[in-house]
Backbone as JSON, one array per atom type, in Angstrom:
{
  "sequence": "XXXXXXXXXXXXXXXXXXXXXXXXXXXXXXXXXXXXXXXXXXXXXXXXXXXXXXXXXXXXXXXXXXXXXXXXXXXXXXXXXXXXXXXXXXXXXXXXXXXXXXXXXXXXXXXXXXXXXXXXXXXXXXXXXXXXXXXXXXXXXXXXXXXXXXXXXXXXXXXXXXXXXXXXXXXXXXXXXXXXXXXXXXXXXXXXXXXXXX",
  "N": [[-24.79, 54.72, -130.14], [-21.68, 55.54, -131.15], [-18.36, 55.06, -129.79], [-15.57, 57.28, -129.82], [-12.02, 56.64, -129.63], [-9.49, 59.59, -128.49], [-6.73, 59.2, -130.07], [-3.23, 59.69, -129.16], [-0.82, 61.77, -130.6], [2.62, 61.11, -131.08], [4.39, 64.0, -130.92], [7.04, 64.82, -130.74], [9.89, 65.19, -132.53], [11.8, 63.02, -134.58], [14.3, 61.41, -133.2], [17.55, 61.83, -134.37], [20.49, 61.66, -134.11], [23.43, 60.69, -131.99], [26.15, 61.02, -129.86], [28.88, 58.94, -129.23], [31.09, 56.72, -127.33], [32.81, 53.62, -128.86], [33.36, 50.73, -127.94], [36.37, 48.49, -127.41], [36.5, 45.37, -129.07], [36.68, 43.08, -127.26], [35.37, 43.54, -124.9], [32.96, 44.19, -126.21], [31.76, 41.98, -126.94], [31.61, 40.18, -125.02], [29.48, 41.85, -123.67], [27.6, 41.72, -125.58], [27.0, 38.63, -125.08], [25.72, 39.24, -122.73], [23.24, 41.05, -123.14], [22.31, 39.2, -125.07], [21.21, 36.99, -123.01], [20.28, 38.73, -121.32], [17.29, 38.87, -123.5], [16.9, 36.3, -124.42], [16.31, 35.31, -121.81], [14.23, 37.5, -120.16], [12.99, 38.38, -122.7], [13.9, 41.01, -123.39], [14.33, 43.53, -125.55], [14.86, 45.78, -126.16], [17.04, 47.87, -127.66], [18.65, 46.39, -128.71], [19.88, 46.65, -131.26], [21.4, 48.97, -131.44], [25.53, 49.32, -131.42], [27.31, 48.35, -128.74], [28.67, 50.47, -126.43], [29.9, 53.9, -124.95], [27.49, 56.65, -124.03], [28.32, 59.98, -124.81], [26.95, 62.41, -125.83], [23.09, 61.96, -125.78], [20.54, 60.74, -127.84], [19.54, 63.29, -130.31], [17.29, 65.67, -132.47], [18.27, 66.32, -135.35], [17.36, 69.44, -137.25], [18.49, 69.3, -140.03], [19.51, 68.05, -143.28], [22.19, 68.03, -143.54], [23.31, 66.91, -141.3], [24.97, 65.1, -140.25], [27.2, 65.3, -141.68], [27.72, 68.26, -141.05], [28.23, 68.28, -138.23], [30.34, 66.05, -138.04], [32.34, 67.7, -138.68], [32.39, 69.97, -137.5], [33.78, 68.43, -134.77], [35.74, 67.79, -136.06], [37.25, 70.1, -136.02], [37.24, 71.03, -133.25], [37.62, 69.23, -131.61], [39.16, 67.55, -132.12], [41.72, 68.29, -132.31], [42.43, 68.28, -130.54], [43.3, 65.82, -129.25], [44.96, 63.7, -128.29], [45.53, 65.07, -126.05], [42.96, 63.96, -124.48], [42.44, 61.08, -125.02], [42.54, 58.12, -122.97], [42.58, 55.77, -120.68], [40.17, 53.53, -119.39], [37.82, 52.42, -116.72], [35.9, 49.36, -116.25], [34.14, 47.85, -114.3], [31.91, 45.28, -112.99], [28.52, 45.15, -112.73], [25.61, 47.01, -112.59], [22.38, 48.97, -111.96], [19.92, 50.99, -112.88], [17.45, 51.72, -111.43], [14.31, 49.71, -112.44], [14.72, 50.7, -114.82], [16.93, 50.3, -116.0], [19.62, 47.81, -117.11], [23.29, 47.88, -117.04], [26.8, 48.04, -117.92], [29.39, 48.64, -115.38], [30.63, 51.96, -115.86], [33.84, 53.29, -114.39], [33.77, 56.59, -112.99], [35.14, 59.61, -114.42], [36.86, 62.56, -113.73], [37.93, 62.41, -116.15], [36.13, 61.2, -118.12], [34.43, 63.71, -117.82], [35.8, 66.06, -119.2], [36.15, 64.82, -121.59], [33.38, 64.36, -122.49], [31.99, 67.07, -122.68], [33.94, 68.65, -123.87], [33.16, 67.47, -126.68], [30.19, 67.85, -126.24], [29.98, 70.56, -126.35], [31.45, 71.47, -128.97], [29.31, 69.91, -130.78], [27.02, 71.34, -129.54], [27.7, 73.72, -131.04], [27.21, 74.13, -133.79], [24.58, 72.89, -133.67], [22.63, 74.37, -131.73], [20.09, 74.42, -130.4], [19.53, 71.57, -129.82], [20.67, 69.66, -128.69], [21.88, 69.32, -125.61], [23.45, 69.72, -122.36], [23.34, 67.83, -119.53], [21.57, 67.99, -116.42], [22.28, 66.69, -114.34], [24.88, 64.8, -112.55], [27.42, 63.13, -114.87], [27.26, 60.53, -115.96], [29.19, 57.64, -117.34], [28.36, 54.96, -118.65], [27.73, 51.86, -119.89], [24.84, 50.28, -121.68], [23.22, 47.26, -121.33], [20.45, 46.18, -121.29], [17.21, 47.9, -121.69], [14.52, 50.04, -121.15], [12.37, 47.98, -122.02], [12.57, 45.71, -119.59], [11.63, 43.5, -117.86], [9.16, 44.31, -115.0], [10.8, 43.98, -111.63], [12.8, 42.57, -112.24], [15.54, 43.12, -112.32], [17.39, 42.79, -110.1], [17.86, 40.34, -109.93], [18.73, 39.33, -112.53], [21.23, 41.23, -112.2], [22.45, 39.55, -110.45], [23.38, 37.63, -111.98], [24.82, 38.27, -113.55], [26.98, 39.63, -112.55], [28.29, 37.36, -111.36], [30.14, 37.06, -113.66], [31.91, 38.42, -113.08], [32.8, 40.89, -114.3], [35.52, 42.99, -114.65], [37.99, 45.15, -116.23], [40.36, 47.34, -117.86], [39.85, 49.67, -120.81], [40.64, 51.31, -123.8], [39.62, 54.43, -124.3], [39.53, 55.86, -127.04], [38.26, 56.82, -129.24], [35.62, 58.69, -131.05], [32.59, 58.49, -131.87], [30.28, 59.24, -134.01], [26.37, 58.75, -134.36], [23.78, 57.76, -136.41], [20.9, 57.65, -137.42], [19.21, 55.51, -139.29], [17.06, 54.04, -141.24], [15.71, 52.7, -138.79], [17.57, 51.92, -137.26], [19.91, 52.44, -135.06], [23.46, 53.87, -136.7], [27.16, 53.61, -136.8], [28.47, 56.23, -138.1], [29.76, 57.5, -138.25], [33.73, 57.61, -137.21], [36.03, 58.69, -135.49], [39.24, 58.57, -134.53], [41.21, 58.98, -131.33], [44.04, 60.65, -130.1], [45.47, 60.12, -132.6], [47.82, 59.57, -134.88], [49.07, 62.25, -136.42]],
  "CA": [[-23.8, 55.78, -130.09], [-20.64, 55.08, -130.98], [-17.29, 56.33, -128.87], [-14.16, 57.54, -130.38], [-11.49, 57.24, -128.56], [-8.8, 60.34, -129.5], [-5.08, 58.87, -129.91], [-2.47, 60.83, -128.62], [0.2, 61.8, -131.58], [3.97, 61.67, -130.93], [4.8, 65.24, -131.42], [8.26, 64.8, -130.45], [10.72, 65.34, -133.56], [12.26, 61.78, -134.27], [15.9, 62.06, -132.96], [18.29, 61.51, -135.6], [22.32, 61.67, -134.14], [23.67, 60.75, -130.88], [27.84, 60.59, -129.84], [29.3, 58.1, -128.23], [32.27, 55.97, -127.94], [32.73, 52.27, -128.99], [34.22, 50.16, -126.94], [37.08, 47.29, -128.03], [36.13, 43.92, -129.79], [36.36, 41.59, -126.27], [34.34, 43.66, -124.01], [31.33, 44.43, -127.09], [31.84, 40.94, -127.29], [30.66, 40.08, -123.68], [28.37, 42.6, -123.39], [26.48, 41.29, -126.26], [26.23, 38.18, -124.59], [24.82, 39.53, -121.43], [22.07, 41.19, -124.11], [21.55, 37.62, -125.61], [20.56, 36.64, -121.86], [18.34, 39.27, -121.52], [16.24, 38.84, -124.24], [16.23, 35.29, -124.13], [15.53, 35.24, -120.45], [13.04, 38.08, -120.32], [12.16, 38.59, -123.71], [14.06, 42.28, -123.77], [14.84, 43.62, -127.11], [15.01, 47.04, -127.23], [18.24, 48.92, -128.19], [20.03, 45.8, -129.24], [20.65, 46.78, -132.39], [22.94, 49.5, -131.49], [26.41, 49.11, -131.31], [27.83, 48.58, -127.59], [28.65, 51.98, -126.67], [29.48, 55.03, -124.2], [27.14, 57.7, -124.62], [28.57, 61.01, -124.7], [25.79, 63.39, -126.2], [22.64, 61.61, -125.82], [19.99, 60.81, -129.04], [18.55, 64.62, -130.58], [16.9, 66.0, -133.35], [19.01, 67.58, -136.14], [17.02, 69.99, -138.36], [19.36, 69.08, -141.49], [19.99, 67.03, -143.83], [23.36, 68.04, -144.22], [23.65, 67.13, -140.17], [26.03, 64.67, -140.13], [28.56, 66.54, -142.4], [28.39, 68.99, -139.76], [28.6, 67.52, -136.8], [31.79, 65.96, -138.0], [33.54, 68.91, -139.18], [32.31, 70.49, -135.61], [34.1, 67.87, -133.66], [37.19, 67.61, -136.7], [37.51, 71.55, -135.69], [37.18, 71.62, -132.16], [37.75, 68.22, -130.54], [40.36, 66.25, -132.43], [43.11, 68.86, -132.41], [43.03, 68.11, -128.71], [42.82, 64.32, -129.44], [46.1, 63.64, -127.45], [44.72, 64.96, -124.3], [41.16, 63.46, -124.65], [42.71, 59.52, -124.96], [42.78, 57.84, -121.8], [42.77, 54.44, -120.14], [38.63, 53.47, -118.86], [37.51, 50.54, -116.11], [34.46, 49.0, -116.28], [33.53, 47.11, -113.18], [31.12, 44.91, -113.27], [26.98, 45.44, -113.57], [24.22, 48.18, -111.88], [21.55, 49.51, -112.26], [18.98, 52.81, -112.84], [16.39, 50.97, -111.08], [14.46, 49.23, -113.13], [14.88, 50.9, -116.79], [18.11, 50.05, -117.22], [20.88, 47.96, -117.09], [24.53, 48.28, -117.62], [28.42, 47.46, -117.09], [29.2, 49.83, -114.95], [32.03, 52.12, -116.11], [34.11, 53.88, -113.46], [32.9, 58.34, -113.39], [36.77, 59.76, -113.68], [36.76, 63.76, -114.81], [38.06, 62.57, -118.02], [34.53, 61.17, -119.4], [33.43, 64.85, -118.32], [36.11, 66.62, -119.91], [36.02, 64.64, -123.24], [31.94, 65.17, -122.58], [31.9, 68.54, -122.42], [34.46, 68.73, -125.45], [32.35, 67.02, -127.9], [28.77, 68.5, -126.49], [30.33, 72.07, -127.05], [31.26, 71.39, -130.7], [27.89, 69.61, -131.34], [26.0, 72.65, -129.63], [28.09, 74.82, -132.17], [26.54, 73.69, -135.12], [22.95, 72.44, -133.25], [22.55, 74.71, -130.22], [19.2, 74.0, -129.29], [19.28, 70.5, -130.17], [22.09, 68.84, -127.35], [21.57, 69.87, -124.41], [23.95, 69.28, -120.8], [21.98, 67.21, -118.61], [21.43, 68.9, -114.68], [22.85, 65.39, -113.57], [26.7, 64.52, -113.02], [27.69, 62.55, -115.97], [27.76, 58.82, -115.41], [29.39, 56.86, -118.12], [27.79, 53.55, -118.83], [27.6, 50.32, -121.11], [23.79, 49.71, -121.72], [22.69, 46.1, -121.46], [19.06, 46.46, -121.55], [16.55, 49.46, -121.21], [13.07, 50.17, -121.5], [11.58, 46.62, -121.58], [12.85, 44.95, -118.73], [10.16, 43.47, -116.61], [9.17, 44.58, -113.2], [11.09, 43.18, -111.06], [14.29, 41.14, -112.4], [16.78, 43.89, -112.04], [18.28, 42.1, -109.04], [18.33, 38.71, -110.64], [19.56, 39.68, -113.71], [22.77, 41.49, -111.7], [23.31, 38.66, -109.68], [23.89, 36.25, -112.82], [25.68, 38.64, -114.45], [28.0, 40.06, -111.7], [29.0, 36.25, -111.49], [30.8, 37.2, -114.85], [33.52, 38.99, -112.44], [33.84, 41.81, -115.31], [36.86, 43.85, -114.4], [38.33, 45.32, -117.28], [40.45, 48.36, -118.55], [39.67, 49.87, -122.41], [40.86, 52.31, -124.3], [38.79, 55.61, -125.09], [40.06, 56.36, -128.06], [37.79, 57.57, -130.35], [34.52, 59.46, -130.49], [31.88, 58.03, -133.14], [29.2, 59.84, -134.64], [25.62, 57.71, -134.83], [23.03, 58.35, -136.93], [19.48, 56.55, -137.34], [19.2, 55.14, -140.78], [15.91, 52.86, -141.3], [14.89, 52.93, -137.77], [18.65, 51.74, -136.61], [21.23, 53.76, -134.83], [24.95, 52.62, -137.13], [28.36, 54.25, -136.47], [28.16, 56.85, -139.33], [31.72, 58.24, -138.42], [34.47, 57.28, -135.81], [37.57, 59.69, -135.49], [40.31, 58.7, -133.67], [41.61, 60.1, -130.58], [45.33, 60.36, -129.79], [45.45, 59.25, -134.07], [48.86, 60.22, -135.62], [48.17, 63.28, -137.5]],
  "C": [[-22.41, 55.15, -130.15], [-18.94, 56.49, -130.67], [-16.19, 56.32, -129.33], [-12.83, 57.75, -129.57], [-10.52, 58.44, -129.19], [-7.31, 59.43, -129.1], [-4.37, 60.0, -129.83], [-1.63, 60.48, -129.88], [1.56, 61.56, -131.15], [4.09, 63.1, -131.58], [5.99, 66.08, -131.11], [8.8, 64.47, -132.09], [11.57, 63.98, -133.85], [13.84, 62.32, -134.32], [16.64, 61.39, -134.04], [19.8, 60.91, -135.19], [22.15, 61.44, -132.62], [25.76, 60.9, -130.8], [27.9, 60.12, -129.11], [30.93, 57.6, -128.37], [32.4, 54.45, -127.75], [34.19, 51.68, -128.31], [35.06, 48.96, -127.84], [36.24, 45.78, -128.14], [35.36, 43.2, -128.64], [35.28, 42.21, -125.9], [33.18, 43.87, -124.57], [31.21, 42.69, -126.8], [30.46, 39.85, -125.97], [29.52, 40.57, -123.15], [27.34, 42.11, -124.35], [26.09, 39.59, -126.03], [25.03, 38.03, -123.37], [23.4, 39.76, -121.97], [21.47, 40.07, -124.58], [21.16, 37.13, -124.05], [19.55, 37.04, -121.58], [17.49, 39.18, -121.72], [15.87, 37.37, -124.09], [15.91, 34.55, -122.58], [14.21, 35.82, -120.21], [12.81, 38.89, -121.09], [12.81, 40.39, -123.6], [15.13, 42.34, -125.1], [15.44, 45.02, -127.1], [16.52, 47.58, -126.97], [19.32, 47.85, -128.81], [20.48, 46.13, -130.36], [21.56, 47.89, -132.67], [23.85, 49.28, -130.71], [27.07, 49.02, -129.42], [28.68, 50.09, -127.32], [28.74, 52.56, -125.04], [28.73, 56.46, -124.65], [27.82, 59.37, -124.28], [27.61, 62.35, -124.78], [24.42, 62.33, -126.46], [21.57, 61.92, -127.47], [19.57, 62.55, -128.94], [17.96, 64.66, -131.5], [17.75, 66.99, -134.14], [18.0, 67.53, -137.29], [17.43, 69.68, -139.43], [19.74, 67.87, -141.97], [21.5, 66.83, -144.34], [23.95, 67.83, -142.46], [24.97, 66.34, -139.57], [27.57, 65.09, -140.62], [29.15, 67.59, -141.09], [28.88, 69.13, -138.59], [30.26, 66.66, -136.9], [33.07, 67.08, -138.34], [33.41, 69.59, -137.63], [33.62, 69.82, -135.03], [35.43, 67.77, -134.47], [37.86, 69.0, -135.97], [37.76, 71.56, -134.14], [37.07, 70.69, -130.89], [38.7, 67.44, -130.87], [41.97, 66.86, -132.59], [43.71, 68.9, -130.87], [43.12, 66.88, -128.33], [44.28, 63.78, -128.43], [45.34, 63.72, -126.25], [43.58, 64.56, -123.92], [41.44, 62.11, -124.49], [43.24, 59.51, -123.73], [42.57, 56.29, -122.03], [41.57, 54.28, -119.13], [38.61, 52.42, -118.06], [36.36, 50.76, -115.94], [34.63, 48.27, -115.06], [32.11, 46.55, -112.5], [29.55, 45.41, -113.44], [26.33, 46.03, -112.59], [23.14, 48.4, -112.94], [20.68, 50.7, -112.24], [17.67, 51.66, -112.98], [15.7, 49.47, -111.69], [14.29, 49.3, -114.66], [16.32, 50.15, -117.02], [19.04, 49.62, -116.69], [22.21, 47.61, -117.61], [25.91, 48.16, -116.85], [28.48, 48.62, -116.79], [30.99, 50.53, -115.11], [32.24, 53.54, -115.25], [34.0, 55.22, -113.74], [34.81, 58.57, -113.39], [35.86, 61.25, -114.32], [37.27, 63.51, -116.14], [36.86, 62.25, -118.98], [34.16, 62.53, -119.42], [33.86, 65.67, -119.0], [35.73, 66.25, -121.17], [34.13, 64.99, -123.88], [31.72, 66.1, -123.12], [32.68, 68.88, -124.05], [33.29, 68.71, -126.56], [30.58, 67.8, -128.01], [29.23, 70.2, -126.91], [30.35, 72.27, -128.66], [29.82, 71.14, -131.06], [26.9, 70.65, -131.11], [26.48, 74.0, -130.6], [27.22, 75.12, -133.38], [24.9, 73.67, -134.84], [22.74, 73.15, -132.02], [21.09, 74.63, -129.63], [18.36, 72.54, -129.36], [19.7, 69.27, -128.84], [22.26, 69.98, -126.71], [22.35, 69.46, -123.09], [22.63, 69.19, -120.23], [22.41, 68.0, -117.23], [22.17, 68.02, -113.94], [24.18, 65.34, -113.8], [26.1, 63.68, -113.92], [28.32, 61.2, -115.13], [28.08, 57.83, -116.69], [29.33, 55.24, -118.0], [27.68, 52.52, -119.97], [26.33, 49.86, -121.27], [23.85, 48.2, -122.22], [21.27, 45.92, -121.96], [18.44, 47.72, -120.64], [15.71, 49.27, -121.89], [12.17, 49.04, -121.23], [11.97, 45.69, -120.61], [11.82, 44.8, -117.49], [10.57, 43.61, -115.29], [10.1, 43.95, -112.55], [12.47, 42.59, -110.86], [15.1, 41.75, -112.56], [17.75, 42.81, -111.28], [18.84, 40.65, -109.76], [19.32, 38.44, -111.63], [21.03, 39.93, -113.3], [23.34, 40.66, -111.42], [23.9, 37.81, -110.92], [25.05, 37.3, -113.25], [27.01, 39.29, -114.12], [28.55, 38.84, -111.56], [30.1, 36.08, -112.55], [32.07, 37.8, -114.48], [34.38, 40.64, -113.6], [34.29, 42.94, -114.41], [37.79, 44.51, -115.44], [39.09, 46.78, -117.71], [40.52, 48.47, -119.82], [40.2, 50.91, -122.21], [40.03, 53.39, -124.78], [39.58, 55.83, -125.79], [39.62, 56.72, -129.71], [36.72, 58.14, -129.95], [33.95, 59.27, -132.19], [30.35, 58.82, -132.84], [27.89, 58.74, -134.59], [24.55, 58.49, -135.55], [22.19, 57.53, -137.01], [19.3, 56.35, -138.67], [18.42, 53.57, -141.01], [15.48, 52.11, -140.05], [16.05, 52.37, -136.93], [19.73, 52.61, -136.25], [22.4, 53.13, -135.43], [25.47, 53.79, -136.66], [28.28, 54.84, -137.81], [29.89, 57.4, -139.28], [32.29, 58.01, -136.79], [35.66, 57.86, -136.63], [37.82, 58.93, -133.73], [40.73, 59.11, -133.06], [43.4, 59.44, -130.25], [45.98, 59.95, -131.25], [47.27, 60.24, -134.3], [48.82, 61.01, -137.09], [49.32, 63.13, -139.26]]
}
């Protein structure tokens, strides 16, 4: 007799777009060596290949192929004519964690990530409303290091080396970039300027 086992399908929609905002040159800079530690400490890979990043609207599924088009005209319409009051001045302070999925420079909660939040998920639910979704949770703006594969355990270890790094740092928010998944990678498909001289 032979036993079959059944495989379970993904029958989740593969997410396509997320928004975020990219952070300046130095601090990607650093952060992607903390990532090169990671992986070649304990072998974690996953998300390096997108861009250092705050997430604003987490990954979804857009129905369309015309989704990126829209999603930027959304946010040209109804987030960049307020681009003035949306640019601010961000601090990161050094490294935490969300147990052990994930971790990340930790960047200080002000109400301006939730206003400019809130901005951008409104437009995006314009266009996609049952795609992006407000999470139930305050909004914690973060710098992913590593997530998902990080073995049992080496959270703590990991912080300690990397809190030795003393990062302290203010950036500029000043834009709000579009991502899109294109051959199984998230790239920057569009970055608008905030505070830009119209």
């Amino acid at each position: 007799m032979i036993l079959r086992m059944k495989t379970k399908k993904n029958t989740f929609p593969q997410q396509t777009h997320f928004i975020g905002v990219l952070v300046p040159e130095d601090l990607t800079l650093t952060l992607e060596d903390c990532r090169r530690y990671m992986g070649e400490k304990y072998g974690c890979k996953s998300g390096y290949g997108t861009p250092i990043h705050v997430t604003l609207v987490p990954p979804f599924c857009a129905p369309d192929s015309h989704a990126t088009e829209d999603i930027v005209s959304a946010i040209e319409k109804s987030v960049m004519p307020f681009s003035d009051t949306l640019k601010f001045t961000a601090r990161v302070e050094n490294f935490d964690a969300f147990g052990d999925r994930t971790i990340f420079a930790n960047v200080v909660s002000d109400e301006k990530w939730t206003r400019l939040r809130d901005k951008v998920l409104d437009s995006v639910s314009s266009v996609f409303p049952h795609c992006a979704r407000k999470e139930q949770r305050p909004f914690r703006p973060h710098l992913t290091v590593a997530n998902r594969d990080i073995p049992a355990g080496v959270s703590k270890e990991a912080l300690s080396v990397m809190n030795e790094l003393d990062v302290v740092e203010d950036f500029a928010v000043d834009n709000v970039t579009v991502f899109e998944r294109r051959g199984g990678k998230w790239v920057a498909a569009w970055v608008g300027a905030l505070g830009a001289d119209s």
